[in-house]
DOTOR-917013 format. One record per residue: chain; x, y, z of N, C-alpha, C, O in turn. Coordinates in Angstrom, 1 decimal. Layout:
! residues N
MARDO mol     nu     nv     nw    cau    cav    caw     cu     cv     cw     ou     ov     ow
MARDO   A      X      Y      Z      X      Y      Z      X      Y      Z      X      Y      Z
...
***
This chain:
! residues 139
MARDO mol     nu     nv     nw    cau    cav    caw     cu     cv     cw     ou     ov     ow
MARDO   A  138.6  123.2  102.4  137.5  122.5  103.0  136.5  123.5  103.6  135.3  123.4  103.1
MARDO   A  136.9  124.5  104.7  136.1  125.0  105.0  136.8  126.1  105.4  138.0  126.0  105.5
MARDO   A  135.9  127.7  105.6  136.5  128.6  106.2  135.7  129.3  107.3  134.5  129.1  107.6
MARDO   A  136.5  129.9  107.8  135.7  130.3  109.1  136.2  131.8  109.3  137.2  132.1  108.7
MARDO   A  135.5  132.9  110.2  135.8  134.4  110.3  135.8  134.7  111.8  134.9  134.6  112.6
MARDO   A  137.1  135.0  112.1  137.1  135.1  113.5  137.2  136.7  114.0  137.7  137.5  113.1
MARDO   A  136.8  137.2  115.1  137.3  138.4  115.6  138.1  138.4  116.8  137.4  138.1  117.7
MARDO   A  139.4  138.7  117.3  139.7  138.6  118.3  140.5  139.7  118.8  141.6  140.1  118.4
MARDO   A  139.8  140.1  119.8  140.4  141.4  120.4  140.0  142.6  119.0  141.0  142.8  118.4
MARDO   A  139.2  143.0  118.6  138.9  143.9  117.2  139.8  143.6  116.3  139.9  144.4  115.4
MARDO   A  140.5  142.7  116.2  141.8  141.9  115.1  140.7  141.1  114.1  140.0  140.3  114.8
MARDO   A  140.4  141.2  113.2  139.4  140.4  112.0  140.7  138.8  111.4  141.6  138.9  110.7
MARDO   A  140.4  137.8  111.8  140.9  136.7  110.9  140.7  135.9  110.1  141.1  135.0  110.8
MARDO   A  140.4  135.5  109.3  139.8  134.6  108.0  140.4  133.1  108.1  140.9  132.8  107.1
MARDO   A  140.3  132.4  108.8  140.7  130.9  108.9  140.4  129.8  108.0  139.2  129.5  108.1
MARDO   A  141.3  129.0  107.0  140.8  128.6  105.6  141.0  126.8  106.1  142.1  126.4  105.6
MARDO   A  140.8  126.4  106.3  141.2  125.0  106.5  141.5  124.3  105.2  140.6  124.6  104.4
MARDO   A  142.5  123.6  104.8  143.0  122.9  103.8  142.6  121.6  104.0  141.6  121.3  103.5
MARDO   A  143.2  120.8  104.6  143.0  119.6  105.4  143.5  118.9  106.7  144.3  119.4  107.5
MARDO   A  142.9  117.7  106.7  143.4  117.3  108.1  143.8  115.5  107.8  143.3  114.7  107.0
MARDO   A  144.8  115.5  108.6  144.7  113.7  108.5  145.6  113.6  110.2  146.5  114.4  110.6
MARDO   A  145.0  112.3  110.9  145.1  112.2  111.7  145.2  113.7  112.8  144.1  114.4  112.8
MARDO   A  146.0  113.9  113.3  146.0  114.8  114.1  146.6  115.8  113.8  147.1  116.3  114.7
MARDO   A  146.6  116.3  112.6  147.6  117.5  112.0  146.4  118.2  111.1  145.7  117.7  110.3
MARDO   A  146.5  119.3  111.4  145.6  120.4  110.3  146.1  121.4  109.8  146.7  122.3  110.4
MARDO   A  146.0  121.3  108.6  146.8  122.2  107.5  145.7  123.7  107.5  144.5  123.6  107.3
MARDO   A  146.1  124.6  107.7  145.1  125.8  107.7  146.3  127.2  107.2  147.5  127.4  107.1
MARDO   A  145.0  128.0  106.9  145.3  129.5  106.1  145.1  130.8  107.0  144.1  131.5  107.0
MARDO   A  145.9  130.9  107.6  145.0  132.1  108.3  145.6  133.7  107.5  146.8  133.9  107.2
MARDO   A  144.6  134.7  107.4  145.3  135.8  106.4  146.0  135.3  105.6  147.2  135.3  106.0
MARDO   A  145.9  134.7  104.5  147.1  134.2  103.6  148.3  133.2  104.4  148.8  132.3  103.7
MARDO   A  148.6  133.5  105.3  149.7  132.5  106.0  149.7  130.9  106.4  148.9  130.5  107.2
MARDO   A  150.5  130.0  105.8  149.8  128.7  105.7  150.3  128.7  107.5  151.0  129.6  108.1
MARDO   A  149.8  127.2  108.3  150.5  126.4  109.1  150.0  125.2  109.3  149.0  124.8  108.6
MARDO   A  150.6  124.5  110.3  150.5  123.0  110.2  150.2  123.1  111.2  151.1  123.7  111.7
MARDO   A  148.7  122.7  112.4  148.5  122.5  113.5  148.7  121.3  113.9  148.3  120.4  113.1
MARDO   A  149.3  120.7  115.4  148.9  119.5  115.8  148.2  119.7  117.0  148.5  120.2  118.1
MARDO   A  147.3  119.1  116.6  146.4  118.6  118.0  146.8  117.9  119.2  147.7  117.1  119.2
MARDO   A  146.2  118.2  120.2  146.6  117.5  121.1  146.0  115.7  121.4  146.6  114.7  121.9
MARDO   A  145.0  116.0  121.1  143.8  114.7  120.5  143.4  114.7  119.1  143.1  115.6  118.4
MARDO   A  143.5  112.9  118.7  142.7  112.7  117.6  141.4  112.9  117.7  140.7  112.4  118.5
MARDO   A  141.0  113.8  116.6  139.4  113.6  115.7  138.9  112.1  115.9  139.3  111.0  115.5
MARDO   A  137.8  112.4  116.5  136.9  111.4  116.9  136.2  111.3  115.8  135.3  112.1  115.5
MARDO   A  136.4  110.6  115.2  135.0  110.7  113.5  133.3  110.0  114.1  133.3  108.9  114.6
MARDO   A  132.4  110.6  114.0  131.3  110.0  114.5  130.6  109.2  113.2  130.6  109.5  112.0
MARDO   A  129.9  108.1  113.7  129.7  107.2  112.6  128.3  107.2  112.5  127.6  107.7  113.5
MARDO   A  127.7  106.9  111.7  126.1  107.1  111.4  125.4  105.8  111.8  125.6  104.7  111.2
MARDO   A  124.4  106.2  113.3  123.9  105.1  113.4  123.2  104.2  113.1  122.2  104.6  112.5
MARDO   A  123.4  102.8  113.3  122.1  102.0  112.8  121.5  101.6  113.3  121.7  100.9  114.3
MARDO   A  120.6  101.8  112.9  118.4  101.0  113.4  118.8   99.4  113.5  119.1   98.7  112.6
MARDO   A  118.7   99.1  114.6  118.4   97.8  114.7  117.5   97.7  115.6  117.5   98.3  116.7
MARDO   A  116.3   96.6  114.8  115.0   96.1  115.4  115.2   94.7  116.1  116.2   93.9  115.9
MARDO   A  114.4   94.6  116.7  114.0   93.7  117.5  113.2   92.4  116.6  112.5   92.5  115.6
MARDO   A  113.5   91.4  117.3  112.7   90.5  116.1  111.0   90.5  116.9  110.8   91.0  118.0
MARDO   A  110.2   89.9  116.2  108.6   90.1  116.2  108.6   89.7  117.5  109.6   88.9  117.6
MARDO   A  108.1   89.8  118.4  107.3   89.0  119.7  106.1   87.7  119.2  105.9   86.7  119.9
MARDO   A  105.4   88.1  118.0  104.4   87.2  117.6  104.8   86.2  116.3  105.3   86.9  115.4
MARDO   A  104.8   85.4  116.1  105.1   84.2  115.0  104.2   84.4  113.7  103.0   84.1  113.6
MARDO   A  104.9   85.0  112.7  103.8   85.3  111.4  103.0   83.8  111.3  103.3   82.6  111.7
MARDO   A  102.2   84.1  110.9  100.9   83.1  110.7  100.1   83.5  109.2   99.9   84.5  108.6
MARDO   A   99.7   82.0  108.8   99.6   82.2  107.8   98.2   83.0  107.5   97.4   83.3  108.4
MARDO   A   97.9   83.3  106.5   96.2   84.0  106.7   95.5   82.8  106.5   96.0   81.9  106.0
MARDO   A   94.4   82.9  107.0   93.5   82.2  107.1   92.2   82.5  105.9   91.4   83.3  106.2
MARDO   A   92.2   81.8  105.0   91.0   81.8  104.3   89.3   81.2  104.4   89.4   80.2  105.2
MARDO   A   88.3   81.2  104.1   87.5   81.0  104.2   86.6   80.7  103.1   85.8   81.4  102.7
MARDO   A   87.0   79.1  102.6   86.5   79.3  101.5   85.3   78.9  100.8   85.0   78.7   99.6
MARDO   A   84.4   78.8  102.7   83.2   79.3  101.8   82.2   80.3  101.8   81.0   80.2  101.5
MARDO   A   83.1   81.4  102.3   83.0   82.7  102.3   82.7   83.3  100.7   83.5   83.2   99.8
MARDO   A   81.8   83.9  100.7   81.4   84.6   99.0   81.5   86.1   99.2   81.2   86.9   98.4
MARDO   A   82.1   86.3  100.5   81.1   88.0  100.6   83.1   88.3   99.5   84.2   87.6   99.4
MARDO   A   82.7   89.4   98.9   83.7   89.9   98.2   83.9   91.5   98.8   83.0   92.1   99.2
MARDO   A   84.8   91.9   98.7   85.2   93.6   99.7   85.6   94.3   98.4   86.7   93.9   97.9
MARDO   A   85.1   95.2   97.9   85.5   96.1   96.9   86.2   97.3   97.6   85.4   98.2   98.1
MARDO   A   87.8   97.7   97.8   88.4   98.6   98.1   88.8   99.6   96.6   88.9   99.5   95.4
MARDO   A   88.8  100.6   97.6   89.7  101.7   96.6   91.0  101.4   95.7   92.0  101.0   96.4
MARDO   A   91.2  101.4   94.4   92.3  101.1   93.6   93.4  102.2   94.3   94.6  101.8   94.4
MARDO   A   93.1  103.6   94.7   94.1  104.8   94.3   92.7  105.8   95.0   91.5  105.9   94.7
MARDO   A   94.0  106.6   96.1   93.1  107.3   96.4   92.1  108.4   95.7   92.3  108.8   94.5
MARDO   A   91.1  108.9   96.4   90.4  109.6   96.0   89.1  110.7   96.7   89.0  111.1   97.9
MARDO   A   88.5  110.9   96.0   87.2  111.3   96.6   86.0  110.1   95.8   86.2  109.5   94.7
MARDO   A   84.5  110.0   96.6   84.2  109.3   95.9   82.6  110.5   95.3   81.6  110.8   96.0
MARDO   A   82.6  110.9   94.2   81.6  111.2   93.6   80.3  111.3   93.6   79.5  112.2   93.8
MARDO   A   80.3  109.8   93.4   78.4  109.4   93.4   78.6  108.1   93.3   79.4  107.6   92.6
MARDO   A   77.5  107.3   94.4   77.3  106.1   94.6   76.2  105.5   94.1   75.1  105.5   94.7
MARDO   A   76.5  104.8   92.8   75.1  104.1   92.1   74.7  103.4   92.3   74.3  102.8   91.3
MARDO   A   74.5  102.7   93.6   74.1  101.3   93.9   73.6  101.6   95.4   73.7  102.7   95.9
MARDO   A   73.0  100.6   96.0   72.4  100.7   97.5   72.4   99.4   97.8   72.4   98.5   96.9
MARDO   A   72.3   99.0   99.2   72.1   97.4  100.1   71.2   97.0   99.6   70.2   97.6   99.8
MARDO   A   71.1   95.8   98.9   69.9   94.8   98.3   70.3   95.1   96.8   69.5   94.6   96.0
MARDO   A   71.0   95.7   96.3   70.9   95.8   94.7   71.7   94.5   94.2   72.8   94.3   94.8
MARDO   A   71.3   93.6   93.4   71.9   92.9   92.4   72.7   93.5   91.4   72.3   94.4   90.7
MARDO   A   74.0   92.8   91.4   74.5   93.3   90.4   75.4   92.4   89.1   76.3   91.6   89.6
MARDO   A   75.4   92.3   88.1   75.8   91.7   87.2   77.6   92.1   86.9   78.0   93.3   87.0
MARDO   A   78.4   91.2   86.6   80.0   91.8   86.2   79.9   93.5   85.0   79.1   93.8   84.1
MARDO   A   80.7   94.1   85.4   80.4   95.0   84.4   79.4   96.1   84.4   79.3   96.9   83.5
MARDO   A   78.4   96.2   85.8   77.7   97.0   86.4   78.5   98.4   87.1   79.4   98.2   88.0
MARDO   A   78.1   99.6   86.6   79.5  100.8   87.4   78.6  101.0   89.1   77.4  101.3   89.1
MARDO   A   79.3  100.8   90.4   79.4  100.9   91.4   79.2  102.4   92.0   78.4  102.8   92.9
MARDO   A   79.8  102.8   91.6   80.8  104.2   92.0   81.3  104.7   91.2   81.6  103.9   90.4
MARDO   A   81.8  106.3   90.8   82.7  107.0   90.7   83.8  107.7   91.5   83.5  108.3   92.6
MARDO   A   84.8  107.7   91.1   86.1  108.0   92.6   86.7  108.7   91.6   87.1  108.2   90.6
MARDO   A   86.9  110.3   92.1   87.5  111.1   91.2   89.3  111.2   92.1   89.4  110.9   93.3
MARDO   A   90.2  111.4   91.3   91.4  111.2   91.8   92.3  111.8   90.6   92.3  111.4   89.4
MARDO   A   93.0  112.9   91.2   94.2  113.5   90.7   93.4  114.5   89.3   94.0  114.7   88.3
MARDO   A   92.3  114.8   89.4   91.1  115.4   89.0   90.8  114.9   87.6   90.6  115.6   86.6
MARDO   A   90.7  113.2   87.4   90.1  112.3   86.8   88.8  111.4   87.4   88.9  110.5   88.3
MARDO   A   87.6  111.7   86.7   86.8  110.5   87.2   87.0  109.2   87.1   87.3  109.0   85.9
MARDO   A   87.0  108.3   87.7   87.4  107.1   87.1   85.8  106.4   87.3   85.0  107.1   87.9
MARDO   A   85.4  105.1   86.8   84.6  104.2   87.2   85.0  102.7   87.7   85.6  101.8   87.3
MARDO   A   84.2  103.0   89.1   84.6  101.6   89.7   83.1  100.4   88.9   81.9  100.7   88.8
MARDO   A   83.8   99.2   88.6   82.7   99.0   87.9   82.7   97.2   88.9   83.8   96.7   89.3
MARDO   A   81.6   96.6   88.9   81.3   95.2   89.5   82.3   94.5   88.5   82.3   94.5   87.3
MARDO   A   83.2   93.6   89.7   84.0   92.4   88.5   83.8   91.3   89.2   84.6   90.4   89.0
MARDO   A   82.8   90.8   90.1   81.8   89.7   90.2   80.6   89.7   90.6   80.3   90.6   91.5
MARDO   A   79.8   89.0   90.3   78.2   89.3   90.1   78.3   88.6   91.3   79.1   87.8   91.7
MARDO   A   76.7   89.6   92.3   76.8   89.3   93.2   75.2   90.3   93.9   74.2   90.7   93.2
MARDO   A   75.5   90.5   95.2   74.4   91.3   96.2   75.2   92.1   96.9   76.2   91.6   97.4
MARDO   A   74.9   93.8   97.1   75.6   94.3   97.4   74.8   94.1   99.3   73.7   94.0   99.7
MARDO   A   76.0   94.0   99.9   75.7   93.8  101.9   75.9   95.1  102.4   75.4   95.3  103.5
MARDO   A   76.3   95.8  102.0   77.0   96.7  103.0   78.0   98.0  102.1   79.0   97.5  101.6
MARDO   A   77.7   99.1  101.9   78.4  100.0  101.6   78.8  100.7  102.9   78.0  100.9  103.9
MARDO   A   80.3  101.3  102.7   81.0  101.5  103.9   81.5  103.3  103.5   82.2  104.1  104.2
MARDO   A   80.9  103.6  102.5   81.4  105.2  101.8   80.5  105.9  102.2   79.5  105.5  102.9
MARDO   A   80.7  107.3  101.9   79.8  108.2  101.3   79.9  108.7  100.6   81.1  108.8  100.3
MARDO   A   78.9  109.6   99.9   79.1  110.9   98.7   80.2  112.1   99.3   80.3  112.1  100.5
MARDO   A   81.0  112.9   98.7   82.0  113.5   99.0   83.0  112.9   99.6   84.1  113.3   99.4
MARDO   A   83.0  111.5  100.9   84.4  111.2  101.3   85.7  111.0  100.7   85.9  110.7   99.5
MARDO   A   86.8  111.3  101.5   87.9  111.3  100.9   88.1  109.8  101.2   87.6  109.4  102.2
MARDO   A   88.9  108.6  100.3   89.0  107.5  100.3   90.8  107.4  100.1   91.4  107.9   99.1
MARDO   A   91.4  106.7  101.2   92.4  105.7  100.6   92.6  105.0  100.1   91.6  104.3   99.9
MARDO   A   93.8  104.5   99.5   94.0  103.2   98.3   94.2  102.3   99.5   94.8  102.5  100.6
MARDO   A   93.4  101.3   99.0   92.8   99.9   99.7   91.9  100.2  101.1   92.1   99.7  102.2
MARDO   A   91.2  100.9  100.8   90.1  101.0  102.1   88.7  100.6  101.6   88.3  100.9  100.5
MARDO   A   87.9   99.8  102.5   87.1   98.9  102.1   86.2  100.2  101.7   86.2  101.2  102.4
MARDO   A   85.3  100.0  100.6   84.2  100.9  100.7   82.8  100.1  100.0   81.8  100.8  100.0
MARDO   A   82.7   99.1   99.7   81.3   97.8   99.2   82.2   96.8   99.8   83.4   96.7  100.0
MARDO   A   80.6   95.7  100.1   81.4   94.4  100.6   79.9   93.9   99.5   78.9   94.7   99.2
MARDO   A   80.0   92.8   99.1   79.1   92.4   97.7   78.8   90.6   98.4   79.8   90.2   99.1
MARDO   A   78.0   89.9   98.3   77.8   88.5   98.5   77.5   88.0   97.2   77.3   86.8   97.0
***
């Protein structure tokens, strides 16, 4: 199982452990077997478990809005974002490219997938972007 190197008194010992069950340990010292007994059993320590607390707040359901049009264009996968082809007041048709967001050193193109007005860009040129962070919100 395990060995260990002792010094005692300038005496060098080499201690080999074989095994153990209950209170008896089988060990090697210099070549010489013996059987130790303990005076106490091995305490085995157990691996603790995480227990949480339940919520203090009651999930709820989300709340939609539906007649809310504004649409939020987040990041697919992080990135950097490139160059921003669009500005507040631009019209845009499905299939219009947004953005470029370079990621894992591919450009990708973010492209419009509903026609709309762009309200509000939330990026800039060179920022680093997380996956799902808002960066256009479109009406």
């Amino acid at each position: 199982m395990k060995t260990y190197k002792f010094k005692v008194n300038e005496n060098g010992y080499t201690v080999h452990i074989k095994s153990y069950e209950d209170n008896i340990i089988n060990l090697e010292v210099n070549g010489t077997s013996y059987a130790v007994k303990m005076s106490e059993e091995f305490k085995k320590t157990k691996t603790p478990t995480l227990v949480r607390s339940a919520s203090k707040r009651p999930t709820e359901p989300l709340k939609v809005n539906p007649k809310s049009q504004t649409t939020k264009i987040v990041a697919p996968i992080p990135g950097v974002v490139m160059s921003i082809d669009v500005k507040v007041g631009d019209v845009l048709k499905v299939g219009d490219r947004m953005l470029v967001l370079e990621a894992m050193k591919m450009e990708n193109n973010i492209v419009c997938e509903t026609a709309g007005t762009i309200t509000a860009i939330r990026i800039n040129v060179g920022q680093q972007v997380l996956q799902d962070e808002l960066m256009i919100e479109l009406e």
